[in-house]
PANU-178401 format. One line per 8 residues: their letters; for each residue z negated, y, x negated of N, C-alpha, C, O. Coordinates in steps of 0.1 Angstrom, whole numbers, plus 5000, padded with zeros to 4 digits. Layout:
<recs>
A	Z/Y/X/Z/Y/X/Z/Y/X/Z/Y/X ~ ...
</recs>
This chain:
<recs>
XXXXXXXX	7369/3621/0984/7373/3611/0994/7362/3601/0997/7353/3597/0988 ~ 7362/3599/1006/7351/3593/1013/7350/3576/1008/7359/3573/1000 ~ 7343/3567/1012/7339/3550/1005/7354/3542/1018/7362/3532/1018 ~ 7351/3556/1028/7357/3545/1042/7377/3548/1040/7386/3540/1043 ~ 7377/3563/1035/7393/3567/1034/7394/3558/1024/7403/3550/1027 ~ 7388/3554/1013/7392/3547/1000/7397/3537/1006/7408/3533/1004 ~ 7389/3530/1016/7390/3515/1019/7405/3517/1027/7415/3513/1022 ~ 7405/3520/1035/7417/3525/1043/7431/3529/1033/7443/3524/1034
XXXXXXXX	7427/3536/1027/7435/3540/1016/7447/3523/1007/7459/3524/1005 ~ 7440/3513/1006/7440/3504/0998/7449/3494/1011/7444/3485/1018 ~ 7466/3498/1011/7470/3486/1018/7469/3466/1015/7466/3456/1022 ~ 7474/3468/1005/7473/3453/1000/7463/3447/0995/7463/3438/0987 ~ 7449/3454/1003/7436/3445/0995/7434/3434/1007/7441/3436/1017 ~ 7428/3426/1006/7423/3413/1015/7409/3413/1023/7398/3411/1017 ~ 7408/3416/1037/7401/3417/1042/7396/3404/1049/7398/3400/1060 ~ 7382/3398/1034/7382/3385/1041/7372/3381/1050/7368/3369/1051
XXXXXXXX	7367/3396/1059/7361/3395/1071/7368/3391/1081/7365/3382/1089 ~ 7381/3399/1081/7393/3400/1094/7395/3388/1094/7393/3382/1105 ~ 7398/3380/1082/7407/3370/1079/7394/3358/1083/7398/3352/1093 ~ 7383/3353/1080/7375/3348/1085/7372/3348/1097/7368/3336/1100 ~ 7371/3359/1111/7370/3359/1120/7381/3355/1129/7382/3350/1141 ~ 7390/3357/1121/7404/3353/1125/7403/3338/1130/7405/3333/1141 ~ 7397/3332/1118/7397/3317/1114/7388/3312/1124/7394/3306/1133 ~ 7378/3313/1124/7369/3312/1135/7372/3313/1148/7370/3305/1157
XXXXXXXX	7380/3326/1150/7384/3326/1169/7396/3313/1171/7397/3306/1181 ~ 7406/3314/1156/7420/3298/1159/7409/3287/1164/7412/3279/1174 ~ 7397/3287/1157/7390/3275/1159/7385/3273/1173/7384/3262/1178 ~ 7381/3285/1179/7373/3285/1190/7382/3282/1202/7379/3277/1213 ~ 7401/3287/1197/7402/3287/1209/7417/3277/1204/7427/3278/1211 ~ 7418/3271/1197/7430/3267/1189/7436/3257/1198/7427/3248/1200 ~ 7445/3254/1204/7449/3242/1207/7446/3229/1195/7446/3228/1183 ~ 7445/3217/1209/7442/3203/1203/7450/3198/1207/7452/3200/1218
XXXXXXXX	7457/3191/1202/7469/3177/1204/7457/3162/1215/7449/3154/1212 ~ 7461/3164/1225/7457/3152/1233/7468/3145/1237/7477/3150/1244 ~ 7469/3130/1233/7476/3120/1231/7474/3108/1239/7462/3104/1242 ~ 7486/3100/1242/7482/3087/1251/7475/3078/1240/7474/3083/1229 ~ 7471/3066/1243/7471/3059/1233/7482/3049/1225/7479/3038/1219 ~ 7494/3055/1227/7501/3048/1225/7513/3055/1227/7514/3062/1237 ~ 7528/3054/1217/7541/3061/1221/7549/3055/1236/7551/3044/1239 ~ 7553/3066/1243/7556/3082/1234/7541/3090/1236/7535/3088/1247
XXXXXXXX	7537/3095/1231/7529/3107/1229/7529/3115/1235/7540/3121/1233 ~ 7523/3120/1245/7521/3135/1252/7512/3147/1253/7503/3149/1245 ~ 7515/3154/1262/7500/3164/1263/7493/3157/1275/7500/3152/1284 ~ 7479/3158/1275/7475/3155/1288/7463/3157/1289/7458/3160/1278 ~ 7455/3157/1298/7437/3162/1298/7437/3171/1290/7431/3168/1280 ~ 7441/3181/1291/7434/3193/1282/7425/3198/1285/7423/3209/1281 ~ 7417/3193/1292/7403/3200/1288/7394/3196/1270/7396/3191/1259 ~ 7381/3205/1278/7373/3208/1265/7360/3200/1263/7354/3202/1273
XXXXXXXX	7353/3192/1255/7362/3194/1240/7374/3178/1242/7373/3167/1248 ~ 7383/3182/1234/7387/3174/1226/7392/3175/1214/7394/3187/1210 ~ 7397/3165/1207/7404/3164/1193/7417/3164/1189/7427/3158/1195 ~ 7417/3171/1176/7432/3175/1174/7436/3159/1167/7431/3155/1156 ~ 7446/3154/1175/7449/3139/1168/7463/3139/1163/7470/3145/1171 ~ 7470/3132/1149/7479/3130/1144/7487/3123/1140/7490/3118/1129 ~ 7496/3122/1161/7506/3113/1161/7515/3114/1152/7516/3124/1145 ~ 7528/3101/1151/7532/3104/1143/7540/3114/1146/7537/3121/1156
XXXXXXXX	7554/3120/1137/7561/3131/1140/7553/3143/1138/7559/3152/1144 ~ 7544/3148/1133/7537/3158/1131/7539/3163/1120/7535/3155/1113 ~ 7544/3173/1112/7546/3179/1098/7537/3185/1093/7527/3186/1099 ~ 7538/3190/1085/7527/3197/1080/7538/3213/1074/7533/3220/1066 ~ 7550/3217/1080/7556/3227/1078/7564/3226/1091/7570/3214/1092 ~ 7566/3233/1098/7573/3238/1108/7582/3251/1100/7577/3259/1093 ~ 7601/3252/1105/7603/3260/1104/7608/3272/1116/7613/3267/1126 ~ 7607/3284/1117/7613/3295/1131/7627/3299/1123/7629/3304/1112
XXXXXXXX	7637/3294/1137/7648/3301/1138/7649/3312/1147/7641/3310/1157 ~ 7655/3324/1148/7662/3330/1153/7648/3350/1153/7645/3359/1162 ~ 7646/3348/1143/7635/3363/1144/7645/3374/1137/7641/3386/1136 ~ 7660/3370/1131/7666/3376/1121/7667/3393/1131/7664/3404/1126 ~ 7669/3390/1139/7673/3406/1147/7657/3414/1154/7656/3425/1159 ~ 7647/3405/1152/7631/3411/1159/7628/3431/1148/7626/3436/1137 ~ 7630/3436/1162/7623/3448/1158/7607/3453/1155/7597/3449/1161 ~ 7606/3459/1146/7590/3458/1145/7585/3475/1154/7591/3484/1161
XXXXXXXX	7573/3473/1151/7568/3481/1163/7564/3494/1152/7561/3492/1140 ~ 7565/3509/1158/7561/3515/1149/7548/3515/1139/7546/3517/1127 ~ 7542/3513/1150/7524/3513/1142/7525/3501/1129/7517/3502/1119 ~ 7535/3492/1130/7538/3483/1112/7537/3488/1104/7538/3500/1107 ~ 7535/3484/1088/7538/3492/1081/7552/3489/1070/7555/3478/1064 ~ 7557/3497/1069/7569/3492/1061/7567/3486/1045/7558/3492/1038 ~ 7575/3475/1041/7573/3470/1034/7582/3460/1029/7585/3450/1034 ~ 7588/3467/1014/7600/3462/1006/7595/3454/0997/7603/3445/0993
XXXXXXXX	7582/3455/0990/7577/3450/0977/7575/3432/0978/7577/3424/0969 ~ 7570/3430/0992/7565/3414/0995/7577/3408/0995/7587/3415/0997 ~ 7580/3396/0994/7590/3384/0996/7595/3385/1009/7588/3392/1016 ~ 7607/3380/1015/7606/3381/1032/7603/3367/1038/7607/3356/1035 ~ 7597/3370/1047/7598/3357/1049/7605/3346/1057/7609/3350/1068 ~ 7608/3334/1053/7616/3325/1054/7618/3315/1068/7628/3308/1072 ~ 7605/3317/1074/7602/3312/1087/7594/3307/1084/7584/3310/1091 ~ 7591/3299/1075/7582/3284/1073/7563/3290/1078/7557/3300/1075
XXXXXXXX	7561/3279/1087/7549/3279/1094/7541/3267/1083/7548/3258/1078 ~ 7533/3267/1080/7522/3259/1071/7507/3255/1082/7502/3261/1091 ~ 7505/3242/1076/7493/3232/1084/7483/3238/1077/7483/3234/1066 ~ 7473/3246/1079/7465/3250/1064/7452/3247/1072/7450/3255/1081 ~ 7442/3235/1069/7432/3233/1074/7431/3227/1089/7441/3223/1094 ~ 7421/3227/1096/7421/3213/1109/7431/3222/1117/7436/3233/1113 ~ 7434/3214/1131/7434/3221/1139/7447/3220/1141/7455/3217/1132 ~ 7452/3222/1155/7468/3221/1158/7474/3236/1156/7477/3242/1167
XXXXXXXX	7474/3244/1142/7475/3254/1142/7484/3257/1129/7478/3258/1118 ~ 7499/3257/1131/7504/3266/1115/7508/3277/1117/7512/3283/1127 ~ 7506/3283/1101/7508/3299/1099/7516/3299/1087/7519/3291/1078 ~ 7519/3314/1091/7532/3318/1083/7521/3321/1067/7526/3328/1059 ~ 7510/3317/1065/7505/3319/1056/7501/3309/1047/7496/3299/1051 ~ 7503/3311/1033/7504/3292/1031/7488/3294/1020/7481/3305/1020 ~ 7487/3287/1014/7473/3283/1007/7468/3294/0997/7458/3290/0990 ~ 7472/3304/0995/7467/3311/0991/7469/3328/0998/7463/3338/0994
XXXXXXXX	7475/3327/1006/7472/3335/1016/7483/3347/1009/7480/3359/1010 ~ 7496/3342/1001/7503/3353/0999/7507/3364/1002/7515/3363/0993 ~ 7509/3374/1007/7517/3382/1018/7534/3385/1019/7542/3386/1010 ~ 7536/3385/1028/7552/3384/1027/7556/3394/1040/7546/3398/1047 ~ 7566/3398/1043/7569/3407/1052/7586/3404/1059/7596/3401/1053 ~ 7586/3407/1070/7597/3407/1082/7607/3418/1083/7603/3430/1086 ~ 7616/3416/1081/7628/3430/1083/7624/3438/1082/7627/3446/1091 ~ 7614/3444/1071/7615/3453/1067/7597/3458/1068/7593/3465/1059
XXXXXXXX	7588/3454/1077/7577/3457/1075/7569/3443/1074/7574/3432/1076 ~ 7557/3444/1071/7545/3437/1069/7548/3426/1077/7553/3429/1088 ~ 7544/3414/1074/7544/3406/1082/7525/3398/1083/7517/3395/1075 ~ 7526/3398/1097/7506/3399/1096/7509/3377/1096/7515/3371/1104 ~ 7502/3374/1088/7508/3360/1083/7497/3351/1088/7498/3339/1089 ~ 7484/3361/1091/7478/3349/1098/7479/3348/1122/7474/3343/1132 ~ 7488/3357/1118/7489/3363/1135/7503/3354/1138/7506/3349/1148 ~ 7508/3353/1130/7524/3345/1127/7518/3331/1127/7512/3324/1118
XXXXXXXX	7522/3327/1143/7513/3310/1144/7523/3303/1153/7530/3309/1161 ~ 7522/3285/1152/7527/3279/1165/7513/3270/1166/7509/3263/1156 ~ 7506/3271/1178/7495/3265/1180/7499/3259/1193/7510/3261/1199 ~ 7489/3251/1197/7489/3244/1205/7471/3248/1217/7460/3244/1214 ~ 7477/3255/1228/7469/3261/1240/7465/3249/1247/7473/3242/1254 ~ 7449/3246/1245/7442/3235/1256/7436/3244/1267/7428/3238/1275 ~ 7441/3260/1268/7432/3261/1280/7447/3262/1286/7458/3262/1281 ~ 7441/3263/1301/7456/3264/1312/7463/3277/1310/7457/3288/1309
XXXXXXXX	7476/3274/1311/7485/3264/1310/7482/3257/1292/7482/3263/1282 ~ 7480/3240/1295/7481/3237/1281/7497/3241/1278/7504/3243/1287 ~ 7502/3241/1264/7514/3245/1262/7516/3248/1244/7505/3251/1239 ~ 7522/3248/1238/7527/3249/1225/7529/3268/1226/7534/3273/1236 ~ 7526/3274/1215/7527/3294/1221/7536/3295/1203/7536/3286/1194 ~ 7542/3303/1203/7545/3305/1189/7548/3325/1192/7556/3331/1199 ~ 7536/3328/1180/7537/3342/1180/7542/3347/1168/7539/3340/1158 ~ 7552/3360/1163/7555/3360/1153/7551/3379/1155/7554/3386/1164
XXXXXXXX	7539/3383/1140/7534/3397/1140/7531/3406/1132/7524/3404/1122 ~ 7537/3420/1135/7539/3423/1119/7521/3430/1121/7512/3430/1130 ~ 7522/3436/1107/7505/3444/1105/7505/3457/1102/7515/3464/1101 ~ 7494/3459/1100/7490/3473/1093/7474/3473/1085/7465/3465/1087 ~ 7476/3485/1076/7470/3483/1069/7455/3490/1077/7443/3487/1075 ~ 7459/3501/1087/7447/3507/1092/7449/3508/1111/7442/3514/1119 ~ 7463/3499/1115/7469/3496/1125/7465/3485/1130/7463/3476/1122 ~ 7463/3482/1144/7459/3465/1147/7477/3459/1147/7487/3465/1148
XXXXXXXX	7473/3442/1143/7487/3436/1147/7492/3441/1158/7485/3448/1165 ~ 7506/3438/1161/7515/3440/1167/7521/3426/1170/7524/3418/1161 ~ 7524/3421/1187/7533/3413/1186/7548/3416/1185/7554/3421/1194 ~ 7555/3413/1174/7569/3413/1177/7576/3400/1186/7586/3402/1193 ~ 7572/3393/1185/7572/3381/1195/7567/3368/1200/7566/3358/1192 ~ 7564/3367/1213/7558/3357/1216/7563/3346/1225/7571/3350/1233 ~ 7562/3333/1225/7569/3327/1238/7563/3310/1234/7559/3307/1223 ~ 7564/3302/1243/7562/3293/1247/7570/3281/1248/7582/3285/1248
XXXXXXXX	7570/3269/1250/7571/3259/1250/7561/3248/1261/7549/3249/1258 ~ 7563/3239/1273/7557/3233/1281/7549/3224/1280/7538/3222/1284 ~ 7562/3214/1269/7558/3200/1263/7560/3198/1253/7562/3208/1247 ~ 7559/3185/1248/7565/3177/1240/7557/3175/1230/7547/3181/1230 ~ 7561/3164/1220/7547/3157/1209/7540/3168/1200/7528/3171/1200 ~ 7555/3175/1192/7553/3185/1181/7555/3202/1185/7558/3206/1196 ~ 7552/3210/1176/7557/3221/1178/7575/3224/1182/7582/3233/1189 ~ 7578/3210/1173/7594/3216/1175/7602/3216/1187/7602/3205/1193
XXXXXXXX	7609/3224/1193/7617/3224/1200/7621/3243/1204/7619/3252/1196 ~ 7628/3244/1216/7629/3259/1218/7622/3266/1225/7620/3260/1235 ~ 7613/3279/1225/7607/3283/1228/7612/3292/1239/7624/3296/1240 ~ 7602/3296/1249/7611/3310/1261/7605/3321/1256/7595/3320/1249 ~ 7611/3334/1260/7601/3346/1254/7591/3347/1267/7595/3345/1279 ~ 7576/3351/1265/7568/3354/1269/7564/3371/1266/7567/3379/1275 ~ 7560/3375/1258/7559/3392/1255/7562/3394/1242/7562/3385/1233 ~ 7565/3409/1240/7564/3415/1228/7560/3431/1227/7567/3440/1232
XXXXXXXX	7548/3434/1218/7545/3450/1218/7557/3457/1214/7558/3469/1216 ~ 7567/3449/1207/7577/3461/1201/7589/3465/1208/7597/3472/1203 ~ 7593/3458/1224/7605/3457/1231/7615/3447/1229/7626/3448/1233 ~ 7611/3436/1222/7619/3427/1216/7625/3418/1230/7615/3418/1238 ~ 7634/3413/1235/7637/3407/1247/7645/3398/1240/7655/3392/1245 ~ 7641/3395/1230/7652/3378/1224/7642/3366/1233/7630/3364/1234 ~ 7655/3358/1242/7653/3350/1252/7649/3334/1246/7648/3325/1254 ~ 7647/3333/1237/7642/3321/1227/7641/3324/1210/7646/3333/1203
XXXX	7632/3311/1205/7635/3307/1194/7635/3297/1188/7624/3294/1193 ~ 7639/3287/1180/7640/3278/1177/7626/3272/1165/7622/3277/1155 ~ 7622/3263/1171/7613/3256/1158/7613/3247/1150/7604/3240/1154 ~ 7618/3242/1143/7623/3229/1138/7610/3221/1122/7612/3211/1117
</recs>
């Protein structure tokens, strides 16, 4: 067996190239919270650069309602052994960006397959349309992510509120989801 099947071979190791480049592109392209100076709070001038600022109302855990019925896409990989996961989005590091992945980078998985935890985000989009995006995606171990679903939000201070569906690689057509 070859150095490259081994590697391949090996689903639950940590690839902390992926996972760094990952980090680097949220950064490059991550939404920033731009705020009046004063309440209420909005979005506005989204241009570049600016800073992610932390009005009040901001959490540091976001939770997603409504993924209970999301199909995953074949190319996932299945997976019973991880925790499932619960919704909870985590603040982990700058940036208007939480992930289904929390401080040590656990793995956990979605109805049944992998859940890709750093692809599972609600961020905040400063290029046009600025906008709040919340993507939820499963993985693989020698497969690219998958979106199971994607959708949006227009306004408002925080991530929370209801989202519209925008796309999904797996046929998913659930018409919202909830972020609280």
């Amino acid at each position: 067996m070859s150095a490259l099947s081994i590697a391949l071979y090996r689903p639950r190791s940590i690839n902390w190239r992926r996972i760094l480049a990952h980090l680097v592109s949220l950064y490059q392209r991550a939404g920033q919270l731009v705020r009046t100076a004063s309440s209420p709070y909005h979005l506005s001038n989204c241009g570049s650069p600016c800073e992610c600022s932390w009005p009040d109302g901001l959490s540091a855990t976001y939770t997603v309602s409504g993924f209970g019925e999301l199909s995953a896409c074949s190319e996932c990989d299945a997976d019973t052994a991880d925790p499932p996961w619960d919704g909870t989005l985590n603040h982990i590091g700058g940036g208007c960006v939480w992930w289904a992945a929390d401080a040590e980078f656990d793995p956990l998985s979605i109805n049944g397959v992998m859940l890709d935890i750093t692809y599972t985000q609600v961020l905040l989009r400063t290029s046009s349309p600025c906008r709040w995006e919340l993507h939820i995606a499963c993985g693989s171990a020698i497969n690219p992510t998958q979106t199971m679903w994607a959708g949006y939000k227009s306004g408002g201070d925080t991530p929370a509120g209801t989202y519209l569906f925008m796309s999904s690689d797996c046929g998913n057509t659930t018409g919202t989801m909830t972020v609280s």
